[in-house]
Backbone as a ProteinNet text record, in pm:
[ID]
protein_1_A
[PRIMARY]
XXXXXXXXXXXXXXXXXXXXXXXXXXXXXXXXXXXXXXXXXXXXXXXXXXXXXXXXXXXXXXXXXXXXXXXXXXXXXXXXXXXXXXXXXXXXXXXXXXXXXXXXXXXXX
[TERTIARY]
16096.1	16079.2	16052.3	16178.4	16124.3	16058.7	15961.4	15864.8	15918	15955.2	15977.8	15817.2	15890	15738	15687.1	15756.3	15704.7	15661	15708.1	15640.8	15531.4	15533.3	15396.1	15255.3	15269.3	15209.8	15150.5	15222	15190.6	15149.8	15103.5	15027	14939.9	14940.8	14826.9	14682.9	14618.2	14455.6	14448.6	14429	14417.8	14529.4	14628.9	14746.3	14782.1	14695	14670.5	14787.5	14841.1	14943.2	14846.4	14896.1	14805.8	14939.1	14936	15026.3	14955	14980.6	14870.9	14903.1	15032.2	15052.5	14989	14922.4	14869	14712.8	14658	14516.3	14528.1	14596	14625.2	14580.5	14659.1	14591.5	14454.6	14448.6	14318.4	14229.1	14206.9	14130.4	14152.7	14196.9	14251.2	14203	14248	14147.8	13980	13919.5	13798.2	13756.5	13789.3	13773.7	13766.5	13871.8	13894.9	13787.2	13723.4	13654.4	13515.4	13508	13366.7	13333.8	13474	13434.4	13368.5	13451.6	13416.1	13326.2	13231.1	13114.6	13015.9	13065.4	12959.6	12909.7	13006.1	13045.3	12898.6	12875.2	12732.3	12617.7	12618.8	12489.1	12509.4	12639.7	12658.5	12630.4	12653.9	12571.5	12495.3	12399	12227.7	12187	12289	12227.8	12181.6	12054.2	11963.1	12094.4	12103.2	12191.9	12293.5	12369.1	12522.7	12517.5	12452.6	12441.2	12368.5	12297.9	12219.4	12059.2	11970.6	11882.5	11837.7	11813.1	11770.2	11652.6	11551.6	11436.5	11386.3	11249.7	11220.5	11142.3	11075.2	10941.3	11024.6	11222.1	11260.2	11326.1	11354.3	11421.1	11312.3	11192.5	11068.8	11045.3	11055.8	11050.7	11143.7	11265.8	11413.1	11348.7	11336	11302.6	11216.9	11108.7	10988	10986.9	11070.1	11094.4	11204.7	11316.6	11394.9	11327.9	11266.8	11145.6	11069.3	11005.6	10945.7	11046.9	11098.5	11204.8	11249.1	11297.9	11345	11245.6	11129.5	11032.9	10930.2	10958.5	10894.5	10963.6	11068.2	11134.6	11092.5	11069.9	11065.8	10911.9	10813.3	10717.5	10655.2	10709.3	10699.4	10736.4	10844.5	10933	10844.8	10817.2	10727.1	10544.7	10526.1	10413.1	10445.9	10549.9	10542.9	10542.7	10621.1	10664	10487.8	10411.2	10302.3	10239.8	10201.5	10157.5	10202.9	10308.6	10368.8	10306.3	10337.5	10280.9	10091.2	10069.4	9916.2	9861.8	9913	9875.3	9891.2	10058	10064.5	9989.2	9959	9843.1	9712	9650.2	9550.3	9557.9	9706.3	9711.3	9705	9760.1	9761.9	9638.5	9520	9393.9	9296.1	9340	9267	9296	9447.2	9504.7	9477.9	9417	9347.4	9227.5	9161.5	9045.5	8975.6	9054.1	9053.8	9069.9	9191.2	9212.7	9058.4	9019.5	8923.8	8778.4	8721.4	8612	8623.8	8735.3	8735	8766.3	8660	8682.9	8723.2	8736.2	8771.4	8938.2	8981.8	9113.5	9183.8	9336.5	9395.9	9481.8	9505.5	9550.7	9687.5	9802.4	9945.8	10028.6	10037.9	10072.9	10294.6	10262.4	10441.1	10459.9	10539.3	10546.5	10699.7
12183.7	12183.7	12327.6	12400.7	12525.3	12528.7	12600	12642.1	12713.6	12734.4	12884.4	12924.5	13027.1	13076	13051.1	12959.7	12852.8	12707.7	12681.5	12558.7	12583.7	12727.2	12721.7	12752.6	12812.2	12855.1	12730.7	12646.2	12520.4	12423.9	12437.2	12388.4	12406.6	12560.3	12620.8	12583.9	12511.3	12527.1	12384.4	12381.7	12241.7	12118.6	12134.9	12055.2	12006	12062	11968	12080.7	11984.7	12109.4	12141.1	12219.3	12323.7	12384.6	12326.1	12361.8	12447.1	12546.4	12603.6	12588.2	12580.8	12501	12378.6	12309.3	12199	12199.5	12344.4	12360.7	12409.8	12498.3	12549.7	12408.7	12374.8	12254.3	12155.8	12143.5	12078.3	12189.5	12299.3	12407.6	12367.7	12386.9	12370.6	12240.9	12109.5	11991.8	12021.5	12054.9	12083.5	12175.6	12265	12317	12306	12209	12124.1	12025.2	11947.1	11788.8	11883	11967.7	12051.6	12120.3	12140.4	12266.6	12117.3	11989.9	11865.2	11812.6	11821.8	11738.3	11835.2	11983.7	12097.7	12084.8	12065.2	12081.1	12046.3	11976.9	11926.4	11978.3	12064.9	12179.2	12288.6	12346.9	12416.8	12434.3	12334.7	12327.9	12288.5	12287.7	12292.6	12393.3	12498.2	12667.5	12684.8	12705.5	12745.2	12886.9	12968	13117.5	13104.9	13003.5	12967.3	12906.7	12828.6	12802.4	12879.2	12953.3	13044.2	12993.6	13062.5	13009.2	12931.6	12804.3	12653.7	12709.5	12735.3	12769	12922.2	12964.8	13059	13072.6	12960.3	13022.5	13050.6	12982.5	13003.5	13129	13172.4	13307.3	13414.5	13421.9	13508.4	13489.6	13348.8	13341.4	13385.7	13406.6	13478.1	13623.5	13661.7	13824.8	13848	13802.3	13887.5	13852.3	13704.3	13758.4	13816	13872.8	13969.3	14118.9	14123.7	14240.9	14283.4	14155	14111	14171.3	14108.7	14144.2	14286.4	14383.3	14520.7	14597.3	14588.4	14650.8	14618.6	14529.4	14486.6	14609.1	14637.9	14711.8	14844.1	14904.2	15015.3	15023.5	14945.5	14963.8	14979.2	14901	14931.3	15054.2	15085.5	15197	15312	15305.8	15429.4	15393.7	15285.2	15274.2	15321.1	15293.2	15353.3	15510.3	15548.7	15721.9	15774.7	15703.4	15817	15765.6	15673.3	15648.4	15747.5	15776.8	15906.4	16017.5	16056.1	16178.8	16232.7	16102.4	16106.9	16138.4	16084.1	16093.2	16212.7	16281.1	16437.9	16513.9	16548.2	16590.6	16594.3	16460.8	16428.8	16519.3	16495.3	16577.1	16716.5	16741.7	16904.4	16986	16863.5	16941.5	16938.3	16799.6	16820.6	16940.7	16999.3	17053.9	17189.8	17222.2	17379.1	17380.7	17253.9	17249.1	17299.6	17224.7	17276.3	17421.6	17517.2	17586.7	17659.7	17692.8	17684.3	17762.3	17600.6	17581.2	17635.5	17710.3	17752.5	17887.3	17973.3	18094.6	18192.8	18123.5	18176.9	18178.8	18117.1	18041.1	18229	18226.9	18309.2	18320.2	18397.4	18442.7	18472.1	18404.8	18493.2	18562.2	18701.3	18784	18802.8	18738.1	18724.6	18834.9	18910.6	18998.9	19089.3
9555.7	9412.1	9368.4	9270.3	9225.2	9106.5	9106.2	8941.3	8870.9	8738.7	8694.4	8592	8579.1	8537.9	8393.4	8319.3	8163.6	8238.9	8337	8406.6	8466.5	8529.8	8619.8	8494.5	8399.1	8299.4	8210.2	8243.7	8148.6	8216.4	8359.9	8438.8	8549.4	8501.4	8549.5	8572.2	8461.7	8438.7	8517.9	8668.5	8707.8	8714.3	8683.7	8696.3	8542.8	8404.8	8305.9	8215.2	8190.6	8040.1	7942.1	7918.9	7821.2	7726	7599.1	7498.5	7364.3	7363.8	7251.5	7143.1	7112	6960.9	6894.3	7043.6	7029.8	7009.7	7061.2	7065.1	6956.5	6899.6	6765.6	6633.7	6601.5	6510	6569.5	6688.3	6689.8	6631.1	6651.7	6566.1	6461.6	6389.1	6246.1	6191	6321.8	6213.4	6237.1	6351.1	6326	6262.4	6225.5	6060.3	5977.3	5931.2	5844.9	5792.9	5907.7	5930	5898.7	5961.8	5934.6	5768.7	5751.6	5623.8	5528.3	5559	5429	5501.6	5564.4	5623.1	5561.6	5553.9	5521	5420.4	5366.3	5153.5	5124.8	5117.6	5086.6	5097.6	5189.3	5268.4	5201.3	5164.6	5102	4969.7	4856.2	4766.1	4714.4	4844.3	4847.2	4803.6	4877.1	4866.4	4697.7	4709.5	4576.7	4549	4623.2	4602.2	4561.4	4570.1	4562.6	4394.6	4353.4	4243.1	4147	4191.5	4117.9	4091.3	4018.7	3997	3929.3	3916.6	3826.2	3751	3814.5	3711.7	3738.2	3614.2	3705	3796.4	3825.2	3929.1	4068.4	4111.9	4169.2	4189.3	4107.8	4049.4	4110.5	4043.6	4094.3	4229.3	4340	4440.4	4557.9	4459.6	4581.8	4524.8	4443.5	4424.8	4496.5	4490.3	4553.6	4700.2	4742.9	4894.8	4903.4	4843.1	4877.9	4908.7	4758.4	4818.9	4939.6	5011.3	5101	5237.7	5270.9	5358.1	5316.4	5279	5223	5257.1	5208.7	5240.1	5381	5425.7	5580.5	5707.6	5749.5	5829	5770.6	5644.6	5657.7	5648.8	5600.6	5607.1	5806.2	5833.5	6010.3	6089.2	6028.6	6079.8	6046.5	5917.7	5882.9	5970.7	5931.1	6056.4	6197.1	6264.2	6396.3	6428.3	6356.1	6284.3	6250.9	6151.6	6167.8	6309.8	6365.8	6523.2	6563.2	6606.5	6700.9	6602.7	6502.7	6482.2	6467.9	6425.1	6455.9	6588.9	6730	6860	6898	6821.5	6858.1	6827.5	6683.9	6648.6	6732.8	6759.5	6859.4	6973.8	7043.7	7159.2	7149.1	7054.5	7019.9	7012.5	6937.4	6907.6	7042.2	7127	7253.9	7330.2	7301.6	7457.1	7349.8	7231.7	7176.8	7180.5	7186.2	7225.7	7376.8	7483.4	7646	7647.9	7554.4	7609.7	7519.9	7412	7369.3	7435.6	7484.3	7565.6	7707.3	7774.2	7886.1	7897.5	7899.8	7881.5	8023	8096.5	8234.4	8271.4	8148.3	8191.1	8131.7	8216.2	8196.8	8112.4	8020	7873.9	7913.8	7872.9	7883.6	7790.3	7799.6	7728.4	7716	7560.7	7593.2	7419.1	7500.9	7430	7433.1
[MASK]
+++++++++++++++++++++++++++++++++++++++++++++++++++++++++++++++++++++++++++++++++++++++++++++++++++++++++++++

């Protein structure tokens, strides 16, 4: 029995045909079956319809705010950490040199 190579290809994965025109629309209906099962979840979304009242309106703002300002408020918290510790280190390691009057002076000149 000879194979050619559109037969061996189409029964490659385990002995099972594999037609992709055919996996092609099964995609397509589960897309399909999903996007109309979704529909409904979808316009739940308070965002999608916009805002109904205001105490909801004030509540997407000020946690939009919330979120916007969380990352940089951290970011800038970690940023002075590092520069505060340098500092720290800086004044210990002028301090040592300082308090030790024996220590040797290097002349760069």
């Amino acid at each position: 029995m000879t194979r050619s190579a559109g037969n061996f290809l189409a029964t490659a994965r385990g002995g099972l045909a594999f037609r992709p025109h055919a996996a092609r629309g099964l995609i397509l209906a589960l897309a399909l079956v999903a996007a109309t099962l979704l529909a409904d979840a979808a316009s739940a979304c308070t965002v999608c319809l916009g805002a109904q009242t205001e105490a909801s309106r004030k509540a997407f703002v000020g946690t939009t705010a919330f979120l916007t300002f969380l990352p940089l408020t951290v970011v800038g918290g970690v940023i002075a950490l590092f520069v505060r510790r340098t500092l720290a280190q800086e004044a210990l390691d002028e301090s040592s040199r300082v308090e030790d009057p024996n220590a040797s002076v290097e002349f760069r000149g």
